[in-house]
Each structure stands twice: as structure tokens, then as C-alpha cells.
N, CA, C and O of each residue as an XYZ file, in Angstrom:
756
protein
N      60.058    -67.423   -144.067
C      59.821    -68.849   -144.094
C      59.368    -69.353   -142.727
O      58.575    -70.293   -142.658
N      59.902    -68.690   -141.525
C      59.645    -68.965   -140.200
C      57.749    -68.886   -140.005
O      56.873    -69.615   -139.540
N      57.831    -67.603   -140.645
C      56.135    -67.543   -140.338
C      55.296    -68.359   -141.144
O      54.136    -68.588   -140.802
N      55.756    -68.784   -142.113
C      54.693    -70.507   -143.289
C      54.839    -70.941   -142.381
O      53.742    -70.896   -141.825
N      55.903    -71.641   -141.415
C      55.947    -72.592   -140.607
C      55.092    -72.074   -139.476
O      54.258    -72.877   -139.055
N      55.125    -71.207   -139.057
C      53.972    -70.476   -137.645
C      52.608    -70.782   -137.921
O      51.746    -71.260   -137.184
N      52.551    -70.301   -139.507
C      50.621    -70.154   -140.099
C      50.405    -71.749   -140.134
O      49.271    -72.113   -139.826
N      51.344    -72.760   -140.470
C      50.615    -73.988   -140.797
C      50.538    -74.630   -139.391
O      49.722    -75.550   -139.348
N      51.171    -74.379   -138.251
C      50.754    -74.985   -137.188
C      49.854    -74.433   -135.664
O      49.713    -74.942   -134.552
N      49.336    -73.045   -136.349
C      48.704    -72.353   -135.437
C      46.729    -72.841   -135.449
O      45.946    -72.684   -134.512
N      46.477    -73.329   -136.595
C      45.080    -73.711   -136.236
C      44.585    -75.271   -136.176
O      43.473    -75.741   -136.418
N      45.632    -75.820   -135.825
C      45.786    -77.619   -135.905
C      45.119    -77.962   -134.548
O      45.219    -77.045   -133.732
N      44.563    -78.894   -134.180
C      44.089    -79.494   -132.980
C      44.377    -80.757   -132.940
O      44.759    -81.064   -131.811
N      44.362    -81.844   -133.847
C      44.209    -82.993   -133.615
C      45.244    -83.619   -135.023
O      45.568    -82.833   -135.913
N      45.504    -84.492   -135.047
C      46.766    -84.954   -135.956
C      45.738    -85.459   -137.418
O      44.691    -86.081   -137.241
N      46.082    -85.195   -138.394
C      45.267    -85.911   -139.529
C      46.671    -85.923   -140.609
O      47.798    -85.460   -140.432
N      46.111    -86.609   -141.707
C      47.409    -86.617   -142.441
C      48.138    -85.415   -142.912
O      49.369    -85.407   -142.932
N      47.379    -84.330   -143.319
C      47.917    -82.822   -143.521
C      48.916    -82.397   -142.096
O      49.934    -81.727   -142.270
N      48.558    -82.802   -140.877
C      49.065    -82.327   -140.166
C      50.331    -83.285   -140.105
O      51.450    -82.782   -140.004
N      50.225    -84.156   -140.142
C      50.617    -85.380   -139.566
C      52.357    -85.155   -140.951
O      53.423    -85.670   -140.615
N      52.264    -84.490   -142.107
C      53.458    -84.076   -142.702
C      53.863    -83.290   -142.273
O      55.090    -83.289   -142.176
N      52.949    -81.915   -141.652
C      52.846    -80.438   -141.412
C      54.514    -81.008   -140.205
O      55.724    -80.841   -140.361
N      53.707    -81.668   -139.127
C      54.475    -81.879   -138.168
C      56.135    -82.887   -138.835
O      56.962    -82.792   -137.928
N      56.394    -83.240   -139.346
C      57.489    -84.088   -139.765
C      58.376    -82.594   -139.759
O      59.408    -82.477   -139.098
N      57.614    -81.106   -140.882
C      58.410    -80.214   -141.086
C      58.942    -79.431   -139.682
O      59.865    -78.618   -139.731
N      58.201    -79.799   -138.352
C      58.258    -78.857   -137.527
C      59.426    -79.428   -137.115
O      60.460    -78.762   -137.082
N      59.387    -80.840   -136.725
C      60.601    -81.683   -136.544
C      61.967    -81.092   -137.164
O      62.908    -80.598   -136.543
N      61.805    -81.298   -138.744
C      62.530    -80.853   -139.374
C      63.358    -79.194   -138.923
O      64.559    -78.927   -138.893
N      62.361    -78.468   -138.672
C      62.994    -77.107   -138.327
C      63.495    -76.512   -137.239
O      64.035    -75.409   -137.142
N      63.206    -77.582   -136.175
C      63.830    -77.709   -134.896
C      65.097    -78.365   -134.681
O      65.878    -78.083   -133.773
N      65.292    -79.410   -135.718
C      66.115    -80.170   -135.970
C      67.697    -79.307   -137.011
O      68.913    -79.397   -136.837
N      67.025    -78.691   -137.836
C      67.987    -77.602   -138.096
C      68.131    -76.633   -137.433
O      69.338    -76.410   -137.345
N      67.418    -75.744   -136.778
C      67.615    -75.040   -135.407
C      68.913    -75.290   -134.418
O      69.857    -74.544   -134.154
N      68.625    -76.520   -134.007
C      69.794    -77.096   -133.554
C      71.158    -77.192   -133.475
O      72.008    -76.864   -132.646
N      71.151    -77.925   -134.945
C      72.661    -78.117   -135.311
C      73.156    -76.885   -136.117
O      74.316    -76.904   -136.529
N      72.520    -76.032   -136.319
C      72.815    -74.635   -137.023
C      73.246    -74.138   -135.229
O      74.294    -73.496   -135.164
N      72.749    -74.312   -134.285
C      73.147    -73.397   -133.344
C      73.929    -73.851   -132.364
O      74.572    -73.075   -131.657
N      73.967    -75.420   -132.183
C      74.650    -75.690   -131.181
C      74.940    -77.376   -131.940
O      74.231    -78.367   -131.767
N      76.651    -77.244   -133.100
C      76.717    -78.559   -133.762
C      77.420    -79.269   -133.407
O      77.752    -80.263   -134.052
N      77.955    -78.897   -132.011
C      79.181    -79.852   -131.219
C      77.971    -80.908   -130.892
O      78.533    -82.004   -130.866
N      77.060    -81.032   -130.720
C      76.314    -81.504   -129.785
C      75.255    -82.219   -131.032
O      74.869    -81.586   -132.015
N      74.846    -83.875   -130.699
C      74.055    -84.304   -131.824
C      72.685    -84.761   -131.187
O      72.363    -85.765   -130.552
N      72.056    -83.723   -131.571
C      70.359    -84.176   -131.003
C      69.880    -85.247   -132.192
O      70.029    -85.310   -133.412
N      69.146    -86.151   -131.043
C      68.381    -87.020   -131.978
C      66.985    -86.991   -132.211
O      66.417    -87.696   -131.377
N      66.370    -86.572   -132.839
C      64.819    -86.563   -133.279
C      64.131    -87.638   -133.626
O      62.908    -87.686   -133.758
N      64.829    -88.439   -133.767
C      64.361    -90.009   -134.366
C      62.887    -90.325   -133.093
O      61.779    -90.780   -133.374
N      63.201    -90.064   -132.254
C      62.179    -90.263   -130.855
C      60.696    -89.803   -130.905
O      59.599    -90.160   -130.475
N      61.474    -88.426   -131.965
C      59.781    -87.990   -132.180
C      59.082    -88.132   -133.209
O      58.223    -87.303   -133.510
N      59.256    -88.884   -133.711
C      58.956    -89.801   -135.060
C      57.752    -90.907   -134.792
O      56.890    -91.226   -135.611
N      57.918    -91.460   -133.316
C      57.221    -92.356   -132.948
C      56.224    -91.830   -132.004
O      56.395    -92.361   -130.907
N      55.236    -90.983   -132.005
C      54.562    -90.069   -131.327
C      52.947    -91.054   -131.235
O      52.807    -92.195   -131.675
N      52.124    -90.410   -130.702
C      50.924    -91.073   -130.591
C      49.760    -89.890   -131.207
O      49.574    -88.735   -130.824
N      49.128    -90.608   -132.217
C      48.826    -89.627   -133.493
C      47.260    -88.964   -132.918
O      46.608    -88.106   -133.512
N      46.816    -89.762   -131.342
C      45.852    -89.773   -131.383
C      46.125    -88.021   -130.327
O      45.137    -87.306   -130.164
N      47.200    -87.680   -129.872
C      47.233    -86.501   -129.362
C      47.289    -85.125   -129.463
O      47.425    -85.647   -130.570
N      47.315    -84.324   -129.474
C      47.086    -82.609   -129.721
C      47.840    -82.415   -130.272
O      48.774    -83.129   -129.908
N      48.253    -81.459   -131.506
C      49.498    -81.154   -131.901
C      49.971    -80.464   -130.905
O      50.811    -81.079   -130.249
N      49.722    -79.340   -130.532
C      50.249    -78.772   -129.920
C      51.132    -78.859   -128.518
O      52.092    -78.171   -128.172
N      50.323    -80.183   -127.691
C      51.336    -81.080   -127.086
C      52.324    -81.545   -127.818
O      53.224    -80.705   -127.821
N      52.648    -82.643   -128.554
C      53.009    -83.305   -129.582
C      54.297    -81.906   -129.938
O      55.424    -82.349   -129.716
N      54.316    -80.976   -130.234
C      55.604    -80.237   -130.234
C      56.144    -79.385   -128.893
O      57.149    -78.731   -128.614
N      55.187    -79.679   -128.381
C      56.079    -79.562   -126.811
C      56.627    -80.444   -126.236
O      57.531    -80.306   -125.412
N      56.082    -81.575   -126.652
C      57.097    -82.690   -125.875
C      58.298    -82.878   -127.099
O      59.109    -83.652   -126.591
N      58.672    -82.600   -128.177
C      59.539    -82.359   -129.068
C      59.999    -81.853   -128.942
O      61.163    -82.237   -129.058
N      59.814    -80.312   -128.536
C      60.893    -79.091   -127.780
C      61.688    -79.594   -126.298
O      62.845    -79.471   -125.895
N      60.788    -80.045   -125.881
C      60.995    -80.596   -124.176
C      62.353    -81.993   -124.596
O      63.408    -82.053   -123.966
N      62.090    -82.711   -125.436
C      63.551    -83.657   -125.563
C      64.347    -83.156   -126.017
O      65.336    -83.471   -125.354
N      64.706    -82.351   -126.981
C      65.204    -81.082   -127.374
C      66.462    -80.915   -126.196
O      67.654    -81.220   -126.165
N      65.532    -80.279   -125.288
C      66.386    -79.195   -124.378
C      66.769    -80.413   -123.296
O      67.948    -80.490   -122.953
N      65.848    -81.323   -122.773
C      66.749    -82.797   -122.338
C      67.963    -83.223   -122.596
O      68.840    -83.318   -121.738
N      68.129    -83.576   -124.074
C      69.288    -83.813   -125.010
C      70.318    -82.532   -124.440
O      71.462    -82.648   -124.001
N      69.724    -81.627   -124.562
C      70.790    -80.523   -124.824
C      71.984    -80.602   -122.938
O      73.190    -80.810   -122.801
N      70.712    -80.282   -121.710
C      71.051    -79.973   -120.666
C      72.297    -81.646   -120.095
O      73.320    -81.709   -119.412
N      71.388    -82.793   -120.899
C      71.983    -84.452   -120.764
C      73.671    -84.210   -121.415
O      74.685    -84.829   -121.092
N      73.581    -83.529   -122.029
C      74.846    -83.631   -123.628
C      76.303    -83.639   -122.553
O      76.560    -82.576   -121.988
N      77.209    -84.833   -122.306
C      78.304    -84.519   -121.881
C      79.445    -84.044   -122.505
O      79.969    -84.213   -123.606
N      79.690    -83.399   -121.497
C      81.083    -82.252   -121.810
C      82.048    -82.891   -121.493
O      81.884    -83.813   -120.694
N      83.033    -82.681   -121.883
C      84.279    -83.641   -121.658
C      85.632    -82.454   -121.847
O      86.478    -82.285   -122.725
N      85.311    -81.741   -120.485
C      86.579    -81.170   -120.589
C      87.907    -81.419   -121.014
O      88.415    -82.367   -120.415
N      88.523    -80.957   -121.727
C      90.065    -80.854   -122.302
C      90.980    -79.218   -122.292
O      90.706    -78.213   -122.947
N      91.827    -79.377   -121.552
C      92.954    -77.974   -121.317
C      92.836    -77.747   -123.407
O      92.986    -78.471   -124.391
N      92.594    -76.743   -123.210
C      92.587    -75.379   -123.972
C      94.180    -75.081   -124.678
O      95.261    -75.323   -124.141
N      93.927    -74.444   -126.133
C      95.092    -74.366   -126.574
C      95.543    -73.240   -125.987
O      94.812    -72.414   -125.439
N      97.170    -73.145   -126.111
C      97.791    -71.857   -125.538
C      97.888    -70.578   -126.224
O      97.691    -70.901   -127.395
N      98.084    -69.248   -126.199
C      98.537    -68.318   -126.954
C      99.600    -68.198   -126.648
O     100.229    -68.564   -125.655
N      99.943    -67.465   -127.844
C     101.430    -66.872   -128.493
C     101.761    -65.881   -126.774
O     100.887    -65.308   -126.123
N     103.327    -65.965   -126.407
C     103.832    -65.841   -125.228
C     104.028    -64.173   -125.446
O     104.390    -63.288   -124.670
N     103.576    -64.161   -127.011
C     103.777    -62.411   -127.140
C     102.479    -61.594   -126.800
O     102.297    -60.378   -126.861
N     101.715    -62.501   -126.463
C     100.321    -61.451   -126.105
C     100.197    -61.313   -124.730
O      99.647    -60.334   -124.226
N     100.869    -62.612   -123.822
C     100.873    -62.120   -122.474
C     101.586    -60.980   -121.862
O     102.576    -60.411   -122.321
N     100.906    -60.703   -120.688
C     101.459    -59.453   -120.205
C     102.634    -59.690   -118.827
O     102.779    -60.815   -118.348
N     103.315    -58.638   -118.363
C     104.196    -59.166   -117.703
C     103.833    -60.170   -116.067
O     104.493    -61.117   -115.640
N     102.928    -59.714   -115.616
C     101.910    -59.657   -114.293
C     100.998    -60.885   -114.469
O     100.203    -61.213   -113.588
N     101.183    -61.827   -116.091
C     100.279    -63.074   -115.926
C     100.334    -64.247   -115.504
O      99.406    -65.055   -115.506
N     101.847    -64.478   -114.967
C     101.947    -66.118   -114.348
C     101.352    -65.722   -113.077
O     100.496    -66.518   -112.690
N     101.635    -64.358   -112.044
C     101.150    -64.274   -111.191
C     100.153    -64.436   -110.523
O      99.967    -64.863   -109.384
N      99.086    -63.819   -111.820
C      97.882    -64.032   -111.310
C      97.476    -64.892   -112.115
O      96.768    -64.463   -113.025
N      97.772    -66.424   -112.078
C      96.956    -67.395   -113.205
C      97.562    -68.631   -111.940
O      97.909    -69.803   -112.087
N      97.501    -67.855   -110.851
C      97.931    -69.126   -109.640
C      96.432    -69.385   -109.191
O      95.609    -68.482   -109.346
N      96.134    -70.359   -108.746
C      94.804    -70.914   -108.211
C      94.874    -70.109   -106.801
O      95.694    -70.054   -105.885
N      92.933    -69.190   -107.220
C      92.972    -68.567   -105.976
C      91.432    -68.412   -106.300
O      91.033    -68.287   -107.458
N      90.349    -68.434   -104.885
C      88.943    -68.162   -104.838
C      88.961    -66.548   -105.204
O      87.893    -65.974   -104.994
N      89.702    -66.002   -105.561
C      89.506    -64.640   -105.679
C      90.210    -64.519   -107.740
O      91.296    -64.832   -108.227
N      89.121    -64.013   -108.277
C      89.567    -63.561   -109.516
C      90.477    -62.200   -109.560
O      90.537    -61.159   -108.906
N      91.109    -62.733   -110.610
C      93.023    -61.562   -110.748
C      91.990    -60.564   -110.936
O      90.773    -60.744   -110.892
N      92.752    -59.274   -111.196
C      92.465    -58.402   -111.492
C      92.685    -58.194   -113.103
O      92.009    -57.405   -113.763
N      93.386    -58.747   -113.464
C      93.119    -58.662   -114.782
C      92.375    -59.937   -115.865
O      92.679    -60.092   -117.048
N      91.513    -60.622   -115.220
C      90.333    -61.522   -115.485
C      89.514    -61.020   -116.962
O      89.388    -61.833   -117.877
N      89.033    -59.747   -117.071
C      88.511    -59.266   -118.543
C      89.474    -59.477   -119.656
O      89.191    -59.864   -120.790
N      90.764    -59.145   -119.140
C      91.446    -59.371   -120.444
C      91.601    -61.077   -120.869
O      91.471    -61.480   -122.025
N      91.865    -61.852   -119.835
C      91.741    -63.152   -120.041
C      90.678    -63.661   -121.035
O      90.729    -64.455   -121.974
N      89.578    -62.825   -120.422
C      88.899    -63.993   -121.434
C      88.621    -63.343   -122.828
O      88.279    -63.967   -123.832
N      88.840    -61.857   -122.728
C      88.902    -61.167   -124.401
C      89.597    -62.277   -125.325
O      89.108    -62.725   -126.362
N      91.211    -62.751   -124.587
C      91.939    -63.290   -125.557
C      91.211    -64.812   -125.493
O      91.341    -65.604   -126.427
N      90.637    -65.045   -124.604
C      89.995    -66.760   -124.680
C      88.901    -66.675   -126.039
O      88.741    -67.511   -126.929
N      88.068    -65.047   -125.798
C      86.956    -65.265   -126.637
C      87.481    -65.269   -128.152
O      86.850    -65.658   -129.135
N      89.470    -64.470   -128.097
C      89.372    -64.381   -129.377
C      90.459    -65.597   -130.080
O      90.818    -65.781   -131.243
N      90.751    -66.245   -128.906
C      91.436    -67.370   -129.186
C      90.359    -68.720   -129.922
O      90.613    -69.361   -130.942
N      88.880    -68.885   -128.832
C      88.409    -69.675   -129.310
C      87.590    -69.317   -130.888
O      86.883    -70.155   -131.446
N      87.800    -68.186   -131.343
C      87.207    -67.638   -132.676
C      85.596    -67.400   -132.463
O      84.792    -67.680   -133.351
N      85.196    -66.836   -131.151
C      83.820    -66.471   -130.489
C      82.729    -68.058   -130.481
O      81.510    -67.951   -130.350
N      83.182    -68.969   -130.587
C      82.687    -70.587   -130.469
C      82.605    -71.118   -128.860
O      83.641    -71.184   -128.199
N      81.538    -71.421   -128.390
C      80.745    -72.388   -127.276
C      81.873    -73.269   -127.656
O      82.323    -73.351   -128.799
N      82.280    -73.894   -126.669
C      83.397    -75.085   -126.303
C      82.370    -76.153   -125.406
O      82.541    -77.298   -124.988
N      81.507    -75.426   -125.349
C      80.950    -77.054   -124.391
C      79.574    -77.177   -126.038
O      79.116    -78.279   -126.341
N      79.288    -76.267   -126.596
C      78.071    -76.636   -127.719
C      78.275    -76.203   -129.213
O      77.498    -76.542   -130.105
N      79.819    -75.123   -129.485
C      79.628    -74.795   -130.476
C      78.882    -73.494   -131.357
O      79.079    -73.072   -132.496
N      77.621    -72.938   -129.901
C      77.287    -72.146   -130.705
C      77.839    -70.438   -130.743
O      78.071    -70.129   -129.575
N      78.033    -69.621   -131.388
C      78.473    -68.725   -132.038
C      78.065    -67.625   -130.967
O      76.892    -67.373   -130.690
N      79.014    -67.083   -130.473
C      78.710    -66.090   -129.234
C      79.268    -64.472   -129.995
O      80.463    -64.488   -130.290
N      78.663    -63.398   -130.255
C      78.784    -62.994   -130.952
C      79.432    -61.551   -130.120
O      80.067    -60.727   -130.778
N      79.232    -61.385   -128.854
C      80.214    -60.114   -127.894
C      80.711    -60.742   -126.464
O      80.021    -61.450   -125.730
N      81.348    -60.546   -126.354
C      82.545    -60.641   -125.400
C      81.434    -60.855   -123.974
O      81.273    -61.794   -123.195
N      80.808    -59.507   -124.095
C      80.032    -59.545   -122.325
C      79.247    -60.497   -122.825
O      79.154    -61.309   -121.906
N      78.474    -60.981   -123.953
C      77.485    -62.321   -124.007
C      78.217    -63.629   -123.312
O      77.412    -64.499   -122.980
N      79.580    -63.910   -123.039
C      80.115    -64.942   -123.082
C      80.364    -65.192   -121.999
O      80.450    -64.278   -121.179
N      80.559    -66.476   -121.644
C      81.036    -67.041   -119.540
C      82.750    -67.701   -119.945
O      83.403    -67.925   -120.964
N      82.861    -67.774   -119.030
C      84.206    -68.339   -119.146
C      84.214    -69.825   -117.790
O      84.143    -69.779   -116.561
N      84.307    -70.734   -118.540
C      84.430    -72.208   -117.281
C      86.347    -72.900   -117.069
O      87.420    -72.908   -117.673
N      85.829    -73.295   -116.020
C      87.167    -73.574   -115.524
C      87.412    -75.052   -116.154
O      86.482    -75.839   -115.980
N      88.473    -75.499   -116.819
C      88.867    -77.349   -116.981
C      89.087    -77.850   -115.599
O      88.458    -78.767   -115.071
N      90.041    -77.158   -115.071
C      89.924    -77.911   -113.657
C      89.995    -76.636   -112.561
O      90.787    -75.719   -112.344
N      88.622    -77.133   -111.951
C      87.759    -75.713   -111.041
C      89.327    -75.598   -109.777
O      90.190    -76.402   -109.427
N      89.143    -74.746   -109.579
C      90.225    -73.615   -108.859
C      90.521    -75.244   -107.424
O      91.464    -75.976   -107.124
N      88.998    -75.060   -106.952
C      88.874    -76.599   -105.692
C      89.960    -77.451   -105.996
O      90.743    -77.450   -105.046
N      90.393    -78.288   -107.064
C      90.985    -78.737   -107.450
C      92.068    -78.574   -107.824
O      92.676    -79.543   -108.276
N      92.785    -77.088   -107.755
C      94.232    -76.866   -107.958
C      94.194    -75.976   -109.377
O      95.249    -75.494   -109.789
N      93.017    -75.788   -110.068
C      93.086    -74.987   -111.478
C      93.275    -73.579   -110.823
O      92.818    -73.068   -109.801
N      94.374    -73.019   -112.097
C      94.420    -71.799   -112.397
C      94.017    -71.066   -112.969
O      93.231    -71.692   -113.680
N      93.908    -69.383   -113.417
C      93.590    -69.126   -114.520
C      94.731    -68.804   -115.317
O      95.309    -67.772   -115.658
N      94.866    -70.077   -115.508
C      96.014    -69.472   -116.948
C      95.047    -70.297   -117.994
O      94.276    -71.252   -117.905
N      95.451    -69.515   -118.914
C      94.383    -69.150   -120.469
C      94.254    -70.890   -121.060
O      93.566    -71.129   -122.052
N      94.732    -71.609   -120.584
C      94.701    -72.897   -121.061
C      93.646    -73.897   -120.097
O      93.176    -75.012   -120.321
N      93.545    -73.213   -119.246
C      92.462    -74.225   -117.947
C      91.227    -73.159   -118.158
O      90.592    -73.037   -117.110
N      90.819    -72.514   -119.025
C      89.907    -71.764   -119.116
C      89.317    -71.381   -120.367
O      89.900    -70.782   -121.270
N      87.928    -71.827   -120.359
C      87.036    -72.078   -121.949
C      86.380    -71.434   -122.352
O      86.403    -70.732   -121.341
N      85.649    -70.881   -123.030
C      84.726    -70.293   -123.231
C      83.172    -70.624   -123.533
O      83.023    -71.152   -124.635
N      82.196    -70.464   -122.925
C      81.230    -71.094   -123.148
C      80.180    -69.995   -123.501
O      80.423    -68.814   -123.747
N      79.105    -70.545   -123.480
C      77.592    -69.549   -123.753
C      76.990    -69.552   -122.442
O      77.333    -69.873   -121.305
N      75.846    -69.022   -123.078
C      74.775    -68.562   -121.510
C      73.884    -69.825   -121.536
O      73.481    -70.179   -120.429
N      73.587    -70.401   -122.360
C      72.528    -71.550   -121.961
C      73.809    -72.897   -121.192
O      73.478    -73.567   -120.214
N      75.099    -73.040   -121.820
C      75.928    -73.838   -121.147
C      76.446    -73.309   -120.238
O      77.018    -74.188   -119.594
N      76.636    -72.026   -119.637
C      76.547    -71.567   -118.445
C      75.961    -72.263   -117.563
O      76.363    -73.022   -116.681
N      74.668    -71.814   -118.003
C      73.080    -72.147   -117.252
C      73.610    -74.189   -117.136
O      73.981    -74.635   -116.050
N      73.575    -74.596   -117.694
C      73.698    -76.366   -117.540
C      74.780    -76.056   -116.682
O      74.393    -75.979   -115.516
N      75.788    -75.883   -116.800
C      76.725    -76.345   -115.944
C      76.852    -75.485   -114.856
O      77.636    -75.924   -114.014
N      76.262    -74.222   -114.538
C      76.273    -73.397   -113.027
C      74.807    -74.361   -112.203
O      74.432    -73.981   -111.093
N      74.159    -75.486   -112.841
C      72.559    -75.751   -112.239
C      73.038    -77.404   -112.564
O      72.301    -77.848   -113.444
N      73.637    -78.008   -112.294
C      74.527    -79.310   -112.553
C      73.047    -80.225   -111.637
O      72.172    -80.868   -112.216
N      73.111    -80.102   -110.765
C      72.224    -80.378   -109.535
C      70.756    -80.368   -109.283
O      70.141    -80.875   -108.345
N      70.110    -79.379   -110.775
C      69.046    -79.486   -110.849
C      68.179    -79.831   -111.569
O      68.842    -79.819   -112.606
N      66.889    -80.240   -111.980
C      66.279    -80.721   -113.115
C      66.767    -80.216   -114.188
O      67.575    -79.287   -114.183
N      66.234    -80.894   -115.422
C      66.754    -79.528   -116.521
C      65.710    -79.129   -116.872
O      65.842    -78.561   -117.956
N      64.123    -79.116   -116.321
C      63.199    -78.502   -116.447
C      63.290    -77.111   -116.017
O      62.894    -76.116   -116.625
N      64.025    -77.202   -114.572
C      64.251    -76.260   -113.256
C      65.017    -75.018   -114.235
O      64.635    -73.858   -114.077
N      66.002    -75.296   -115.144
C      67.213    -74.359   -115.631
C      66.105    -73.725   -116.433
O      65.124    -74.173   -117.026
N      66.863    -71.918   -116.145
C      66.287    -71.139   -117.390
C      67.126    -70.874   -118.626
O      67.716    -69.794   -118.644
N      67.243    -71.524   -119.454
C      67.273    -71.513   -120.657
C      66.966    -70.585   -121.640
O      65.795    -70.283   -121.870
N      68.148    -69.975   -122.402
C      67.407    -68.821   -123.221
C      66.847    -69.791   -124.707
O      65.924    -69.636   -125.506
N      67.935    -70.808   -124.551
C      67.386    -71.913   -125.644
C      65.874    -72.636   -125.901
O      65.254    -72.849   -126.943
N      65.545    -72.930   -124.413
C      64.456    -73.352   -124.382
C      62.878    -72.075   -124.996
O      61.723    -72.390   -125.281
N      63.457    -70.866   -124.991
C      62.446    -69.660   -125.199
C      61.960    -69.771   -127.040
O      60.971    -69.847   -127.769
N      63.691    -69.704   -127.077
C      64.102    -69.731   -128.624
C      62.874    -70.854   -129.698
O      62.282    -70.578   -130.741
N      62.882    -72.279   -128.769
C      62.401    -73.267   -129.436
C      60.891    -73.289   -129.609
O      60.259    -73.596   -130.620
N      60.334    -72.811   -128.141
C      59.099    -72.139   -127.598
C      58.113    -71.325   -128.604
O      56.930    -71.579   -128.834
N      58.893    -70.304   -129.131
C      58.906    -69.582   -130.228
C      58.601    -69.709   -131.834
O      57.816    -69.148   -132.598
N      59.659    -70.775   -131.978
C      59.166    -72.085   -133.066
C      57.325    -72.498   -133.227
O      56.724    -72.680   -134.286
N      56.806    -72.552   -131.943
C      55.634    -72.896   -131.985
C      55.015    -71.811   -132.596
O      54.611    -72.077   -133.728
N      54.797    -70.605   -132.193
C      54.160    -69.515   -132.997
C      53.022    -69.258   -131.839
O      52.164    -68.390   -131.999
């Protein structure tokens, strides 16, 4: 189905009414793209609805992808401490090292095994579905600077594109590399 959608927007130049539905669907499939991949988070498409008909398609879904990933990098997070696990999975050696320190414990991998399998492999800042352990980052609720520990409750689990937003806080969100932004890119055909 991906590739109907590739063939109908690969020989378009200029908007006419064939296109001019063609494009509502591209909307459409970017728009499920989305919330299929990242549904904590509510992109609005309504924006690209109001486009200027007299321009290229092919612009015309780049600047659709481009608010897209705006929305996405804009989307605030609103940290909240993390539920706890069962006191039977910790090990004896974990209050120790879950004291706030610039240096990660030594037993840091196992932390976030149980974070990844506490949060049920789910993005906490977007929702989307992280599917192995090394794919996954782990963010602090309250960064170490501030007195956070790693104990399993000040510590979330996120993805690589919310990685990417929140390790690049400081920079455009043009600037961030995005595996999301490739993904959408792609969409075009």
C-alpha cells in the first residue's frame, strides 16, 4: 500500500485537482505514521490543509514533513518520577549505587533492562515502541546537577529520536538528526 502511495506522488509537479486529493492522502499517511508511532504526542495537520495550491507538490510535502518533525522536537515533556519495582528484583548493592554521582554505577545495564521491562519497551517522553534494550536511552527526571539519583524511579526510558530532542535542547530542530525525520522523508518516495 506504501508503494500506491509512492507511484501516485512521484510524477506530480504542480497541484491540480487529482493531485490536490492525491495530497489530502499523503497528509493522511503521515498523519497515521505518527500516531501509530509516537501517540503520547498529538500532531496537528490541520496546518497543512491550508497550503498554497499554486506550489510544487513536492515542496508542499516537505514543508508537511518539516511541521511534522517541528511538532515533534516542540512537543513538551513533562517529567514525572517513574513507577517503582517490586523490592524483590533489587539487588543487594542498589541503594548504594542509586546515590547521585557524575559517574554511572557499575551496575547501570541492569537498571535500565528492568526500566525497559518495567516501562513494557514504551518511549515515556513519545510512546513509541522500542523494540531491544541496546535501541533504548535512559533520561534522568531530575538530572544528577540537581540532586537525582539513579534509583529506578528518577529514571525513564526513552527512544533515539527523544534522545536526540532532549541531548540537542539548545539547538534548532532542523540542526537534530532525527531517525524520524528519514522515516517521513521516505514517505515521499
Amino acid at each position: 500500500m506504501l508503494n500506491f502511495f509512492k507511484d501516485i506522488f512521484n510524477n506530480k509537479d504542480k497541484l491540480d485537482e487529482k493531485a490536490l486529493k492525491n495530497l489530502g492522502a499523503f497528509i493522511g499517511l503521515v498523519d497515521v505514521h505518527l500516531k501509530r508511532e509516537h501517540p503520547y504526542i498529538k500532531f496537528d495537520c490541520s496546518a497543512c490543509k491550508d497550503i498554497d495550491k499554486t506550489e510544487d507538490i513536492k515542496f508542499i510535502k516537505s514543508m508537511i514533513i518539516e511541521e511534522s518533525i517541528k511538532q515533534f522536537v516542540n512537543f513538551e515533556y513533562i517529567k514525572t518520577t517513574q513507577k517503582e519495582v517490586k523490592k524483590e528484583i533489587l539487588w543487594s548493592d542498589y541503594a548504594v549505587n542509586s546515590l547521585p554521582s557524575q559517574k554511572r554505577p557499575i551496575d547501570f545495564l541492569r537498571r535500565k533492562e528492568i526500566i525497559f521491562l518495567r516501562d513494557k519497551q514504551i518511549c515515556n517522553r513519545c510512546g513509541n515502541k522500542i523494540e531491544k534494550v541496546n535501541q533504548a536511552y535512559i533520561s534522568f527526571i531530575k538530572d544528577v546537577e540537581f540532586g537525582g539519583g539513579y534509583n529506578v524511579e528518577n529514571l525513564a526510558l526513552i527512544c533515539v529520536d527523544c534522545n536526540q530532542v532532549l541531548s540537542n535542547k539548545d539547538k534548532a530542530y532542523k540542526d537534530i538528526l532525527l531517525p524520524l525525520k528519514d522515516k517521513l522523508y521516505k514517505l515521499l518516495g
